[in-house]
MIDREN-619188 format. One record per residue (C-alpha): x, y, z negated; residue number from 1; residue in three letters. Coordinates in nm, 2 decimals, padded with zeros to 4 digits. Last residue first. Example, Ala and Ser with C-alpha at 12.3 -4.5 7.8 and 13.67 -1.06 7.14 Angstrom:
% MIDREN-619188
atom X=01.37&Y=-00.11&Z=-00.71&resi=2&resn=SER
atom X=01.23&Y=-00.45&Z=-00.78&resi=1&resn=ALA
% end
This chain:
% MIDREN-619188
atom X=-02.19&Y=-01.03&Z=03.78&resi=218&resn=UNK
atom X=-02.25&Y=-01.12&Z=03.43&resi=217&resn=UNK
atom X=-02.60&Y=-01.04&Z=03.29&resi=216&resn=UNK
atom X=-02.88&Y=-00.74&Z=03.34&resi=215&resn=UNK
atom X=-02.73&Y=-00.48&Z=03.03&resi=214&resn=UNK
atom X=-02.37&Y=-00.53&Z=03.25&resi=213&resn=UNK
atom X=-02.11&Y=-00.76&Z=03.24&resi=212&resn=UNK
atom X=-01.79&Y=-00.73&Z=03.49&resi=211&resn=UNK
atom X=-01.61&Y=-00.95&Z=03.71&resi=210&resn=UNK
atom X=-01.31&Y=-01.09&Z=03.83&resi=209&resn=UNK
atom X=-01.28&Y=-01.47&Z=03.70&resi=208&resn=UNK
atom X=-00.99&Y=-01.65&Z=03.57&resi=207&resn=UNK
atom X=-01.07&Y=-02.07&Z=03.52&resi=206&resn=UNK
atom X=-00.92&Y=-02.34&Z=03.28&resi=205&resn=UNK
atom X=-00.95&Y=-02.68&Z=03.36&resi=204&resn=UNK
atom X=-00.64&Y=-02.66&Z=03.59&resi=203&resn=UNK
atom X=-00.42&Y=-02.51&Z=03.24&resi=202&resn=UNK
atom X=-00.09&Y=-02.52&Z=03.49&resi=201&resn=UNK
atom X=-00.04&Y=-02.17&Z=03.48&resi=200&resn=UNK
atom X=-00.24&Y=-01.97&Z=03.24&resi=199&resn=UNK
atom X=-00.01&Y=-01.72&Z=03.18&resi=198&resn=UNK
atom X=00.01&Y=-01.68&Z=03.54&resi=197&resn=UNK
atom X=-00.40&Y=-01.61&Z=03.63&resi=196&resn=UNK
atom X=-00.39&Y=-01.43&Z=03.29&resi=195&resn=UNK
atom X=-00.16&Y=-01.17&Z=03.49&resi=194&resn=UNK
atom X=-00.32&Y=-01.15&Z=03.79&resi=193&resn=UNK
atom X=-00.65&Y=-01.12&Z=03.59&resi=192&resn=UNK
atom X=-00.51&Y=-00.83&Z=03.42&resi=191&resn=UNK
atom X=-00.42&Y=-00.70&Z=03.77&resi=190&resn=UNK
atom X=-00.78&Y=-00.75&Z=03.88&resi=189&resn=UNK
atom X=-00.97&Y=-00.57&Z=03.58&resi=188&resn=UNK
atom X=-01.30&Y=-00.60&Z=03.51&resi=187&resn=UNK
atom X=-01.20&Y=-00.98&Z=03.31&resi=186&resn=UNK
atom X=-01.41&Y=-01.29&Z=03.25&resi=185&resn=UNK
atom X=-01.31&Y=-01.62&Z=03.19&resi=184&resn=UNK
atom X=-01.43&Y=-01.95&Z=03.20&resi=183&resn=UNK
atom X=-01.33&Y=-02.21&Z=03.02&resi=182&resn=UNK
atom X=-01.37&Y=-02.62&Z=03.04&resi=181&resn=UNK
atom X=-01.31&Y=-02.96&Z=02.83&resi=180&resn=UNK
atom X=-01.15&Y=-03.28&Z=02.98&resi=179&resn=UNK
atom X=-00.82&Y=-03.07&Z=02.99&resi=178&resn=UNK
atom X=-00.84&Y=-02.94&Z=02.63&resi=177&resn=UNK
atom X=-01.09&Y=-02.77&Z=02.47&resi=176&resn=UNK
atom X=-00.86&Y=-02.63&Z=02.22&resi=175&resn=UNK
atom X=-00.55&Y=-02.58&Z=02.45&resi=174&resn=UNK
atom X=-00.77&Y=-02.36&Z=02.66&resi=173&resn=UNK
atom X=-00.90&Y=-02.14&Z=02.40&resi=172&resn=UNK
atom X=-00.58&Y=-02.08&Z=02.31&resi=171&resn=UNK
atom X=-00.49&Y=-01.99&Z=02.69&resi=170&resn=UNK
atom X=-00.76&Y=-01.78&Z=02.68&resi=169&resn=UNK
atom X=-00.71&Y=-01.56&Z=02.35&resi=168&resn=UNK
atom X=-00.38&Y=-01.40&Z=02.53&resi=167&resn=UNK
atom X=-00.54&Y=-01.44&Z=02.88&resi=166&resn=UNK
atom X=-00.42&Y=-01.09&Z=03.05&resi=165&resn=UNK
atom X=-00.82&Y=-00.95&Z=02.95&resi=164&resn=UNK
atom X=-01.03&Y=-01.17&Z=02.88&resi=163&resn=UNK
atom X=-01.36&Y=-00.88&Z=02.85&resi=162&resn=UNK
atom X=-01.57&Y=-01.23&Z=02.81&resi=161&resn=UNK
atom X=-01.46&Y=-01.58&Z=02.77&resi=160&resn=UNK
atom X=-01.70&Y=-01.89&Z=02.86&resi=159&resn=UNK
atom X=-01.65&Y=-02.25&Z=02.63&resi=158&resn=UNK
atom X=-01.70&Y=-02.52&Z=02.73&resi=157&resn=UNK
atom X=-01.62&Y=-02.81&Z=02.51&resi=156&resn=UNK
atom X=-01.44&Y=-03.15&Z=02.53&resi=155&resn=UNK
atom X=-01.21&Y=-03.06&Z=02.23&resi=154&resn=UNK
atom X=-01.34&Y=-02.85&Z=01.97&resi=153&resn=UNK
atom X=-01.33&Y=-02.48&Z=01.94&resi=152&resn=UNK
atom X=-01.36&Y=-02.34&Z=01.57&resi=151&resn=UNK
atom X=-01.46&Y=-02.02&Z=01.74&resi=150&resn=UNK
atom X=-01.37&Y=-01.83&Z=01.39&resi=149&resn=UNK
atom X=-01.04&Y=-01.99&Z=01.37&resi=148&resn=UNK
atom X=-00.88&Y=-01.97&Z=01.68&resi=147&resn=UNK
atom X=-01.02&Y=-01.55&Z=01.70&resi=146&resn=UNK
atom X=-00.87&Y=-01.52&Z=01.36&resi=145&resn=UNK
atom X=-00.55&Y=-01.68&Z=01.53&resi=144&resn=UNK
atom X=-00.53&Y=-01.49&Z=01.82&resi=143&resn=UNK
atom X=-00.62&Y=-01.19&Z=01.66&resi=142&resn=UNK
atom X=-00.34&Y=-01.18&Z=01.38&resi=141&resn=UNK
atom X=-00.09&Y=-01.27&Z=01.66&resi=140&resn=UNK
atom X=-00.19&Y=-01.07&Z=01.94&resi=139&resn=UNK
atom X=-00.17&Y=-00.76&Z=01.66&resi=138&resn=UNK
atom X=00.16&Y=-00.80&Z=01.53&resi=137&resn=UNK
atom X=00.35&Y=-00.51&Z=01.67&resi=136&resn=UNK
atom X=00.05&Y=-00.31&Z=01.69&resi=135&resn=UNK
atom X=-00.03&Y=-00.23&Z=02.05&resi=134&resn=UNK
atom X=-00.20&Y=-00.57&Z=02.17&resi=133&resn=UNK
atom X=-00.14&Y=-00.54&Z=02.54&resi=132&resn=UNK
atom X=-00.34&Y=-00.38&Z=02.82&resi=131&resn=UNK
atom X=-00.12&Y=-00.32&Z=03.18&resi=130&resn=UNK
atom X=00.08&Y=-00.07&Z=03.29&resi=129&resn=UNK
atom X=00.38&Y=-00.30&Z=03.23&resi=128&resn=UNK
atom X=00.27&Y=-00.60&Z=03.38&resi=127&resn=UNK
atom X=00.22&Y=-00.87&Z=03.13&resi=126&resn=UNK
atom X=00.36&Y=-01.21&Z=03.10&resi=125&resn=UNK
atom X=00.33&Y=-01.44&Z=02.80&resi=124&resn=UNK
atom X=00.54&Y=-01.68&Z=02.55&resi=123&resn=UNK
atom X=00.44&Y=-01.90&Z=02.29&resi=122&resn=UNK
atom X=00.63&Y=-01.92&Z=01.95&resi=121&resn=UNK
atom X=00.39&Y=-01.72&Z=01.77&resi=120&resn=UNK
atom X=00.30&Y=-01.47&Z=02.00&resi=119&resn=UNK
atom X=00.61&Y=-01.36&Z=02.24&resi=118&resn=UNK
atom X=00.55&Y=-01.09&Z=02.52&resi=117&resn=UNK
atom X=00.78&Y=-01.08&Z=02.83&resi=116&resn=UNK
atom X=00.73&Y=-00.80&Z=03.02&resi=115&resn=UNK
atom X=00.59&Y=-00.81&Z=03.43&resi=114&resn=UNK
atom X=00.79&Y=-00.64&Z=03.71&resi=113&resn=UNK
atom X=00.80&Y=-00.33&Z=03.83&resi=112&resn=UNK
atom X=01.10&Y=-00.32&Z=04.02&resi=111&resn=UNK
atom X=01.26&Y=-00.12&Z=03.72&resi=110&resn=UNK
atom X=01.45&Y=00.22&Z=03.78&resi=109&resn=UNK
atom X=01.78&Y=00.30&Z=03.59&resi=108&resn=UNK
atom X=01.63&Y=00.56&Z=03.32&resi=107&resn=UNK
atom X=01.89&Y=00.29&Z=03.09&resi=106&resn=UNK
atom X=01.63&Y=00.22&Z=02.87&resi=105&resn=UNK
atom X=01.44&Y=00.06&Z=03.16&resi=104&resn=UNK
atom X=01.24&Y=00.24&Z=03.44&resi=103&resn=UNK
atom X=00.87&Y=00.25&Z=03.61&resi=102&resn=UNK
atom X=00.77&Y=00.46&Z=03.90&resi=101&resn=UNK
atom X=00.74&Y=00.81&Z=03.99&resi=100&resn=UNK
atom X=00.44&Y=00.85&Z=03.82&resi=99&resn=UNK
atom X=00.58&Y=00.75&Z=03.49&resi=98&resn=UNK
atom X=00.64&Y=00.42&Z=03.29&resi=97&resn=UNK
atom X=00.89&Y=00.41&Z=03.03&resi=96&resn=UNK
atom X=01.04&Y=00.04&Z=02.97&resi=95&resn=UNK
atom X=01.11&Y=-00.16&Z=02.67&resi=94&resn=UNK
atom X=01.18&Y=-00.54&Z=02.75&resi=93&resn=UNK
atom X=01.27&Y=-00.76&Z=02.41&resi=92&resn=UNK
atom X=01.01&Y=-01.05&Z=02.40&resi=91&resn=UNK
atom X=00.80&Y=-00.84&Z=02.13&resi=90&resn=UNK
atom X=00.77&Y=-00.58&Z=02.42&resi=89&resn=UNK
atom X=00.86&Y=-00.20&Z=02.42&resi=88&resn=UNK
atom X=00.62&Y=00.03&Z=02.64&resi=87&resn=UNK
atom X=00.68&Y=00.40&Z=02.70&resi=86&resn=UNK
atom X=00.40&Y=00.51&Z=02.89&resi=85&resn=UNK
atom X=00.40&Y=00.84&Z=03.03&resi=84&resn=UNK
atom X=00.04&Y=01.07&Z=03.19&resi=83&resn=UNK
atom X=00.14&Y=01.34&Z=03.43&resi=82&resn=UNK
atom X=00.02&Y=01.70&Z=03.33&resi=81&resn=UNK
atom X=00.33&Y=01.89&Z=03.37&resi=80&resn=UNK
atom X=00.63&Y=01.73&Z=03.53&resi=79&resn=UNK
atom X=00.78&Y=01.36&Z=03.48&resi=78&resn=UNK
atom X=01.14&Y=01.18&Z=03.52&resi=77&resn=UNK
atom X=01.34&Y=01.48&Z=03.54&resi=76&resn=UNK
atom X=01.26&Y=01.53&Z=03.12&resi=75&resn=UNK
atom X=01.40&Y=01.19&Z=03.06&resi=74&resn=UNK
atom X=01.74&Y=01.32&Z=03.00&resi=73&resn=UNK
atom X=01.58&Y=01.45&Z=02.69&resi=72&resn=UNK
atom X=01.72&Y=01.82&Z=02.63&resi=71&resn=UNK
atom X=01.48&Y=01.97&Z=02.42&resi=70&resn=UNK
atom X=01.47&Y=01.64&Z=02.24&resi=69&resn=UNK
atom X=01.10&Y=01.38&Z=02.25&resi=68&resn=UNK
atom X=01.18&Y=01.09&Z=02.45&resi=67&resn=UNK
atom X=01.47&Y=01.01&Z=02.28&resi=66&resn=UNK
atom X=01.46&Y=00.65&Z=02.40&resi=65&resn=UNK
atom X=01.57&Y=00.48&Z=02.04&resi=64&resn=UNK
atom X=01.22&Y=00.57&Z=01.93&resi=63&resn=UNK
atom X=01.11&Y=00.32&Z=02.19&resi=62&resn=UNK
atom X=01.36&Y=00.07&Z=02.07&resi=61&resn=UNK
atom X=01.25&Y=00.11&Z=01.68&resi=60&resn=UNK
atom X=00.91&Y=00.06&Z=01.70&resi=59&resn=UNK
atom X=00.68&Y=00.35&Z=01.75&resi=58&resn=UNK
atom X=00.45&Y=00.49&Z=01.43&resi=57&resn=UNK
atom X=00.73&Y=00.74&Z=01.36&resi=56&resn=UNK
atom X=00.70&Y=00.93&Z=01.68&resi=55&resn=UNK
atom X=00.91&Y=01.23&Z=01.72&resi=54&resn=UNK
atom X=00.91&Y=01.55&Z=01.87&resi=53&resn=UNK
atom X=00.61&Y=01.58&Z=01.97&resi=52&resn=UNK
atom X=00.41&Y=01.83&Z=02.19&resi=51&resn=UNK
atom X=00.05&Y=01.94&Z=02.13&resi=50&resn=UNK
atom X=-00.18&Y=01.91&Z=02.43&resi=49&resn=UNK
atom X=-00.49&Y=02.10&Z=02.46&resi=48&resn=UNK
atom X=-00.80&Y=01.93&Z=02.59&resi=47&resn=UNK
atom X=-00.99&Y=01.85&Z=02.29&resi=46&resn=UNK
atom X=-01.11&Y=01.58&Z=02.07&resi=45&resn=UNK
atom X=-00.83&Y=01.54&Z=01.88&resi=44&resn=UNK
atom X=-00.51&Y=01.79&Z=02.02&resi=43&resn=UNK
atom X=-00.40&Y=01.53&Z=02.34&resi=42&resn=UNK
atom X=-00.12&Y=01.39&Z=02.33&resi=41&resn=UNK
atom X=00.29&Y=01.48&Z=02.34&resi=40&resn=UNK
atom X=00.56&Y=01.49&Z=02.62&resi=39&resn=UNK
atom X=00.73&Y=01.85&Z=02.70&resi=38&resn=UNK
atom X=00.72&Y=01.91&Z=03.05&resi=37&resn=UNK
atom X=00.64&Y=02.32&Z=02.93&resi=36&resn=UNK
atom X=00.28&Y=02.28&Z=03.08&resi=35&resn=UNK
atom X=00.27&Y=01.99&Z=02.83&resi=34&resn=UNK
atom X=00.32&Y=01.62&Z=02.97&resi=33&resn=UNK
atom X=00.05&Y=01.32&Z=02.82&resi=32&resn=UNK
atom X=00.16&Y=01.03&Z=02.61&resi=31&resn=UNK
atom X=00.05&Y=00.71&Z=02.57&resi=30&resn=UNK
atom X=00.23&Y=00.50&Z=02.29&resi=29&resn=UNK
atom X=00.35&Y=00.11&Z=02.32&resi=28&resn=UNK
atom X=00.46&Y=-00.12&Z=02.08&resi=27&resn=UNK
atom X=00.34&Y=00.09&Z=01.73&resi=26&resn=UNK
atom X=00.48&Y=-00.08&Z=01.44&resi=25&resn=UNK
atom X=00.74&Y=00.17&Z=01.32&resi=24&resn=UNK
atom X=00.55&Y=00.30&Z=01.05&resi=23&resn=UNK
atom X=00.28&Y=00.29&Z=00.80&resi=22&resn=UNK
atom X=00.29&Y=-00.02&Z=00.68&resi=21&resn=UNK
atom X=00.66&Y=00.01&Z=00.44&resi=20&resn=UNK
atom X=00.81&Y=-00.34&Z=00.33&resi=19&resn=UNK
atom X=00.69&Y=-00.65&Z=00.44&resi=18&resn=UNK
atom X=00.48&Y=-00.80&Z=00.18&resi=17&resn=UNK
atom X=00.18&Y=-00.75&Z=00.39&resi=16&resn=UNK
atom X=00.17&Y=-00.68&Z=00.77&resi=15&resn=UNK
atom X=-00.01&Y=-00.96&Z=00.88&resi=14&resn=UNK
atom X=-00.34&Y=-00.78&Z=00.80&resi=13&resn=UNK
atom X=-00.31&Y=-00.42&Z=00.82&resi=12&resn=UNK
atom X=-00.12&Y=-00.27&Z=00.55&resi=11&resn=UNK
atom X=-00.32&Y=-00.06&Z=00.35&resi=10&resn=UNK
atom X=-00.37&Y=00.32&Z=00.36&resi=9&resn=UNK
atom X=-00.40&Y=00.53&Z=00.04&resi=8&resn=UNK
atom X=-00.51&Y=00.88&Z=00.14&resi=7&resn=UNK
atom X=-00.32&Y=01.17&Z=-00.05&resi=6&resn=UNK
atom X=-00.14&Y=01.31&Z=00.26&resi=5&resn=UNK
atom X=-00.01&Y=00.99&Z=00.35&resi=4&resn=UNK
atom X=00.00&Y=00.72&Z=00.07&resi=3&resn=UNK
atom X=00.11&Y=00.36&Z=00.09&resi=2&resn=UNK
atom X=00.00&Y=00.00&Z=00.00&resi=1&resn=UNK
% end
């Protein structure tokens, strides 16, 4: 338990017993460029953007970046307005992600490629811009409370909505098994792309594009 500005915040679960919850847990932040190309976000619930110059809540390796100095060598990498992603993976790739493309610690660019992500032993691949668990161990925690409240058995079928890169899906799948079936569900194509690959090799498992609306699944 800690204290910021006289609230008392908790660690989230999976975080307990190891040391200070507040910071350095974040794996990827957003920001947005200030008509100064200074990165920051977005003043709550409004339009203006207030710079940073630091970011406590980011693991270590995107701190590392320097992002955030007057004199960030990053600064040629965006211009006022543009939305940057600075993304550092559990499997050890950090990247920055800008309109001009993405690009490693180094600022050397990055063909793009997927980032390694490791849950418990098991390994995944997700494209850079794509949706990830941001705390650092948030696909954990959810992957196993979503395990334990399905209580899937083998031989089911079982049909996954909103599946996003296939971090609860390929748990699913190992539950049913390969004389079971799922079927999942995702908006977005690339995140399909990428459950499409961490699925690999689960044949009774299936990756749909498609969204849900008031009138069913489309």
């Amino acid at each position: 338990v800690g204290e910021l500005g006289g609230v008392e915040v908790r660690p989230a679960l999976g975080d307990e017993g190891e040391g200070e919850p507040l910071l350095h847990r974040r794996t990827r932040i957003e920001l947005v460029v200030d008509d100064r190309g200074r990165p920051g976000m977005h003043r709550y619930r409004g339009s203006e953007v207030i710079a940073l110059d630091d970011m406590a809540l980011a693991v270590m390796p995107i701190v590392d970046l320097d992002l955030f100095s007057p004199d960030s060598p990053w600064r040629d990498l965006w211009a006022p307005g543009e939305r940057v992603r600075a993304v550092s993976s559990t499997g050890g790739d950090t990247v920055v992600v800008t309109p001009r493309g993405v690009f490693g610690p180094d600022r050397a660019p990055r063909d793009g490629d997927a980032l390694d992500w490791e849950v418990a032993g098991e390994h995944f691949r997700v494209r850079p811009g794509g949706f990830w668990q941001t705390h650092v161990r948030g696909a954990e925690v959810l992957a196993g409370a979503v395990g334990r409240a399905g209580a899937v058995t083998p031989g089911q079928t079982v049909m996954e909505l909103y599946s996003g890169a296939g971090l609860f899906t390929r748990g699913l799948g190992r539950d049913v098994g390969g004389e079971g079936r799922v079927v999942s569900l995702e908006g977005e194509e690339s995140a399909v792309a990428d459950a499409a690959s961490n699925l690999e090799g689960m044949t009774w498992v299936d990756t749909f594009v498609g969204g849900v609306d008031a009138s069913g699944v489309e």
